[in-house]
C-alpha positions as a Markdown table, in Angstrom:
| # | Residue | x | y | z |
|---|---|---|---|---|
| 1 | Unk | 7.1 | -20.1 | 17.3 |
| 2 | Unk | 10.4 | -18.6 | 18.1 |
| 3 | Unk | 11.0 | -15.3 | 16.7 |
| 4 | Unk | 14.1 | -16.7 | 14.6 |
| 5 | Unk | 11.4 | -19.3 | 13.2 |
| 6 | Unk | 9.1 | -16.8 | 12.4 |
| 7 | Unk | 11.6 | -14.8 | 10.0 |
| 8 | Unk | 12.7 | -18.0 | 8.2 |
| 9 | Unk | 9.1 | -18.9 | 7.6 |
| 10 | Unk | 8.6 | -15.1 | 6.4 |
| 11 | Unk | 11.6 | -14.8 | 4.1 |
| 12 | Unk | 10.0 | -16.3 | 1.0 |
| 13 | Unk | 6.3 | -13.9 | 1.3 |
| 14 | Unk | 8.1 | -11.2 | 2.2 |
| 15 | Unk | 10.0 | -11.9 | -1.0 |
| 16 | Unk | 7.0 | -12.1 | -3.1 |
| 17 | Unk | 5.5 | -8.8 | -1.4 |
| 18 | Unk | 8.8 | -6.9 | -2.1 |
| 19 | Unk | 9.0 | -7.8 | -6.0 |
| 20 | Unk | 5.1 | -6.8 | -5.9 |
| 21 | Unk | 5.9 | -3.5 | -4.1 |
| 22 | Unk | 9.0 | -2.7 | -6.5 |
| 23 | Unk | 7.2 | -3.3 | -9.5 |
| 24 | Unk | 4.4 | -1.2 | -8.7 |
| 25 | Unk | 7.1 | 1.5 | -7.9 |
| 26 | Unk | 9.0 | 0.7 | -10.9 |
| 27 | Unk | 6.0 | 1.4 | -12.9 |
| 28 | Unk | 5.2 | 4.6 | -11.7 |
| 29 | Unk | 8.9 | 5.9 | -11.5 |
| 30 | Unk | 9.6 | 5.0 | -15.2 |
| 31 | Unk | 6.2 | 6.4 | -16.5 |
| 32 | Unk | 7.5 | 9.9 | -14.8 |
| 33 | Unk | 10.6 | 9.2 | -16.4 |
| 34 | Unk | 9.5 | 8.5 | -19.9 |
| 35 | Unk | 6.7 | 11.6 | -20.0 |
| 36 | Unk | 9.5 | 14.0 | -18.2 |
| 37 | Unk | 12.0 | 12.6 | -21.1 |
| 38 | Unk | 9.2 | 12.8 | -24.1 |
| 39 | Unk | 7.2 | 16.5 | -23.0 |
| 40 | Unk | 10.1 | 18.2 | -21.9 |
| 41 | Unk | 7.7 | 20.6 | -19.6 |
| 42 | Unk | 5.5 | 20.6 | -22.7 |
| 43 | Unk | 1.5 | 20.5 | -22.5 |
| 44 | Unk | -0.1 | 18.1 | -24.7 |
| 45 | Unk | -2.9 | 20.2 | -25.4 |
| 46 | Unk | -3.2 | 24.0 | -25.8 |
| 47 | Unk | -4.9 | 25.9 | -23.1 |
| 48 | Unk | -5.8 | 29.1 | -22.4 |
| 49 | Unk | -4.2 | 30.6 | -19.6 |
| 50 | Unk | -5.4 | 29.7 | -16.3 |
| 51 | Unk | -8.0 | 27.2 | -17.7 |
| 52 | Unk | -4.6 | 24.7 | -17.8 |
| 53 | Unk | -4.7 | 23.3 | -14.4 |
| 54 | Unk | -7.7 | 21.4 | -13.8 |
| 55 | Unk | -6.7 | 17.6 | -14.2 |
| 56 | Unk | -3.8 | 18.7 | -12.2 |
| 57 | Unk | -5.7 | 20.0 | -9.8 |
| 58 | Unk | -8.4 | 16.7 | -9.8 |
| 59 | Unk | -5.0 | 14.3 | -9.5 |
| 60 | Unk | -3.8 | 16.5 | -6.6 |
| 61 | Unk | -6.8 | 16.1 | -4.8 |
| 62 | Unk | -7.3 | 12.6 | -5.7 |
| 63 | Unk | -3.8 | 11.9 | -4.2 |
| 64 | Unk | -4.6 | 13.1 | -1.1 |
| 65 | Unk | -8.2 | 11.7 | -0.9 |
| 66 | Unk | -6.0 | 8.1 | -1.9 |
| 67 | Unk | -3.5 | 8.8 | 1.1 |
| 68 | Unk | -6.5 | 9.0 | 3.4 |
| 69 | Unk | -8.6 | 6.4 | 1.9 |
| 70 | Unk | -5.3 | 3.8 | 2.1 |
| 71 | Unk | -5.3 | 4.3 | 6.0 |
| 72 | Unk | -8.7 | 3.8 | 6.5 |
| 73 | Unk | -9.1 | 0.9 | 4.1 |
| 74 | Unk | -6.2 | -0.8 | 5.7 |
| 75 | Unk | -7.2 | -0.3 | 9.5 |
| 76 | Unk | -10.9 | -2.1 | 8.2 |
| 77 | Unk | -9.6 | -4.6 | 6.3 |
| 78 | Unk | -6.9 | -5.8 | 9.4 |
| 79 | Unk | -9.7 | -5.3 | 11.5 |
| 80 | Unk | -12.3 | -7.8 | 9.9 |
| 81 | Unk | -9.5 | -9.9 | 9.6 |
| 82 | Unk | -8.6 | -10.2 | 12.8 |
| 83 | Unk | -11.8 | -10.9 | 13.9 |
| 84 | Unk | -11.8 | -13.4 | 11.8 |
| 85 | Unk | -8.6 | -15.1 | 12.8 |
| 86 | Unk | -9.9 | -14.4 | 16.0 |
| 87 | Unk | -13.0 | -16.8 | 15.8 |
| 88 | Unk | -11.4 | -19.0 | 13.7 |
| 89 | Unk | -9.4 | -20.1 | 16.6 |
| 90 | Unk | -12.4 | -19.5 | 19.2 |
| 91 | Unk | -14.2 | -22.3 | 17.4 |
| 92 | Unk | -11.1 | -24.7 | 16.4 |
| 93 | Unk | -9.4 | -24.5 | 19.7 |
| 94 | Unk | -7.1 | -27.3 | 18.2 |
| 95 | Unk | -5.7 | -24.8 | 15.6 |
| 96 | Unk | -1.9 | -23.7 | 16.6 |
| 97 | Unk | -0.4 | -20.6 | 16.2 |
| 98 | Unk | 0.9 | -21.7 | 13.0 |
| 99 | Unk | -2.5 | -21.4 | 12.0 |
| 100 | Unk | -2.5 | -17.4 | 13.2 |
| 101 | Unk | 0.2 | -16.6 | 11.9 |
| 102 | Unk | -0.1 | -18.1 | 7.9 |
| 103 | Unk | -3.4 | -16.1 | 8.4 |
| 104 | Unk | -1.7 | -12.8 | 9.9 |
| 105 | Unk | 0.6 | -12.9 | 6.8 |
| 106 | Unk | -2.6 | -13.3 | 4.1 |
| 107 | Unk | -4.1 | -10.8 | 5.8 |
| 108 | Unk | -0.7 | -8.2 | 5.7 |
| 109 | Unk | -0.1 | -9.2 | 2.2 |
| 110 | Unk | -3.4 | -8.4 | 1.2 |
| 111 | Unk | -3.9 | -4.9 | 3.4 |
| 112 | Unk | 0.0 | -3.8 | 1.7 |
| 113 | Unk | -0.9 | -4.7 | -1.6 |
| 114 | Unk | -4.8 | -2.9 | -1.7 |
| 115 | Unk | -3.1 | 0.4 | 0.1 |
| 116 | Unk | 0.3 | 0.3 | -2.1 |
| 117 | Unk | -2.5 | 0.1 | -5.3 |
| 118 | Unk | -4.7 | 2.8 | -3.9 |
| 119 | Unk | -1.1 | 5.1 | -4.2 |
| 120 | Unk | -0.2 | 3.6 | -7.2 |
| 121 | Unk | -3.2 | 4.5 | -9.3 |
| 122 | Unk | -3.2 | 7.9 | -7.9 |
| 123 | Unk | 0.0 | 8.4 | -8.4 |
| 124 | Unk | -0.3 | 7.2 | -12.2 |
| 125 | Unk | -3.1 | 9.5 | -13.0 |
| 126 | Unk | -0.7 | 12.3 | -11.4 |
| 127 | Unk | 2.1 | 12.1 | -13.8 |
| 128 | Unk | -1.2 | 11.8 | -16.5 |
| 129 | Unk | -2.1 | 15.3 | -15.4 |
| 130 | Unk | 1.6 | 16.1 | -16.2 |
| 131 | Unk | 1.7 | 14.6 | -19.6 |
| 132 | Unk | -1.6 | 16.5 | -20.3 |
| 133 | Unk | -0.9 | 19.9 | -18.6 |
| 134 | Unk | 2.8 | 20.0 | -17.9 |
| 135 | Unk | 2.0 | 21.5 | -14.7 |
| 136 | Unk | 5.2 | 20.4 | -11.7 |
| 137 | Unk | 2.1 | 20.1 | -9.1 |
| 138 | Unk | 1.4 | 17.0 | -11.0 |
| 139 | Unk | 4.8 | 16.0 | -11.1 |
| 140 | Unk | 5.5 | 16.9 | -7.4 |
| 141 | Unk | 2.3 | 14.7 | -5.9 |
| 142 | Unk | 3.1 | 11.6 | -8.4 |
| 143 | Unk | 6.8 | 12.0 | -6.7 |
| 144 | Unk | 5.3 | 12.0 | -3.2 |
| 145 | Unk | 2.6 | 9.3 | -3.6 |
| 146 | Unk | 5.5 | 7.5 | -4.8 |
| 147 | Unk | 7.9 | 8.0 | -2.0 |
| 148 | Unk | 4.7 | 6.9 | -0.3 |
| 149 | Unk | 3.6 | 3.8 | -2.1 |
| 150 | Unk | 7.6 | 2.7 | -1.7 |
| 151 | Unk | 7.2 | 3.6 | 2.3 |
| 152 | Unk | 5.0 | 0.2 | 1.9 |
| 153 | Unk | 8.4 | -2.2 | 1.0 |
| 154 | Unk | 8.6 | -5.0 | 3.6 |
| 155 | Unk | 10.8 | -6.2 | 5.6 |
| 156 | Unk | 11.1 | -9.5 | 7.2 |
| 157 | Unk | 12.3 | -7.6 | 10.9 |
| 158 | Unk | 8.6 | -5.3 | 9.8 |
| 159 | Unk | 6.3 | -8.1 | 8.9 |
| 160 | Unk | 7.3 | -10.0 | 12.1 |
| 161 | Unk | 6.6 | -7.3 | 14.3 |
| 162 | Unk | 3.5 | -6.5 | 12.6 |
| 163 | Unk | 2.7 | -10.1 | 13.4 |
| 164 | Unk | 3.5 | -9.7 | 16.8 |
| 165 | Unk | 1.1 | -6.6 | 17.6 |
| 166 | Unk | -1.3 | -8.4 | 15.6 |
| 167 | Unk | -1.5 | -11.5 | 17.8 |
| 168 | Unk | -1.4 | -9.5 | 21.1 |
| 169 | Unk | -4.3 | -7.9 | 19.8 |
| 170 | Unk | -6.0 | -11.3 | 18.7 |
| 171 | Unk | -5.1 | -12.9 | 22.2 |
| 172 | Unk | -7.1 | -9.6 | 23.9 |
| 173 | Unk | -10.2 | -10.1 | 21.3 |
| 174 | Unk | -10.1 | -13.9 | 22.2 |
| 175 | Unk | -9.8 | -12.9 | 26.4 |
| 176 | Unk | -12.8 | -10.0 | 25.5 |
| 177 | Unk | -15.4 | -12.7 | 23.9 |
| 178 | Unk | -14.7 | -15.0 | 26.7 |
């Protein structure tokens, strides 16, 4: 498959992913917005002094746990698919690389959408810790977990060369096993 015919077969997925991606960033940006809007800097509940910053302090954490836990949940999930994409094709010689590559693009679609979710939920229970404790740390990480979750939007010209690695690195698999 030609890299121009790879694109055109990528355009409508990559459409899908994108409107997946940008809703999940939609979410979380107009959640911020609305709690920045409604609590003004506000806390919802009164605290004593320095007792205030705990469920900020658990979503911080949490956020950078989830930026951690996204890499390594999308290495081992690209990994055991790629294995399996990788026998596949040991036992079916007769499968084409059509058949790689509509796997190679189940297998991106699925490791973007469970690491974009991982940053999405973190970042959600970030701008909770703001509603609750009006704290900017909150604020601050659901921004960055954001900027991070939107770091995830594809693009055919990405999901191609993604592709490309990925069957280099099925081709050595297939070479090693042999």
């Amino acid at each position: 498959m030609s890299d121009s015919e790879l694109t055109d077969s990528l355009a409508e997925p990559v459409k899908v992913l994108q409107i997946i991606v940008a809703a999940m960033v939609a979410g979380v940006v107009l959640f911020l917005g609305v709690v920045i809007h409604s609590h003004a800097g506000g806390r919802l509940a009164d605290q004593p002094d320095g007792t205030g910053s705990l469920v900020t302090y658990i979503a911080t954490g949490y956020g950078v746990v989830a930026v951690l836990a996204r890499t390594v949940l999308a290495s081992v999930i690209v990994a055991n698919g790629r294995r399996k994409i990788a026998q596949s094709h040991t036992e079916d010689p007769m499968s084409g690389d059509d058949d790689v590559v509509d796997g190679l693009v189940s297998l991106y679609r699925v490791r973007t959408i469970v690491a974009a979710a991982v940053l999405e939920g973190s970042a959600l229970f970030c701008v909770v810790a703001y509603l609750i404790e009006g704290e900017s740390l909150a604020a601050i990480a659901a921004i960055v977990l954001t900027l991070l979750l939107a770091g995830h939007f594809p693009t055919c010209g990405r999901v191609a060369g993604w592709i490309d690695r990925e069957q280099r690195r099925i081709e050595q698999e297939r070479l090693s096993t042999r």
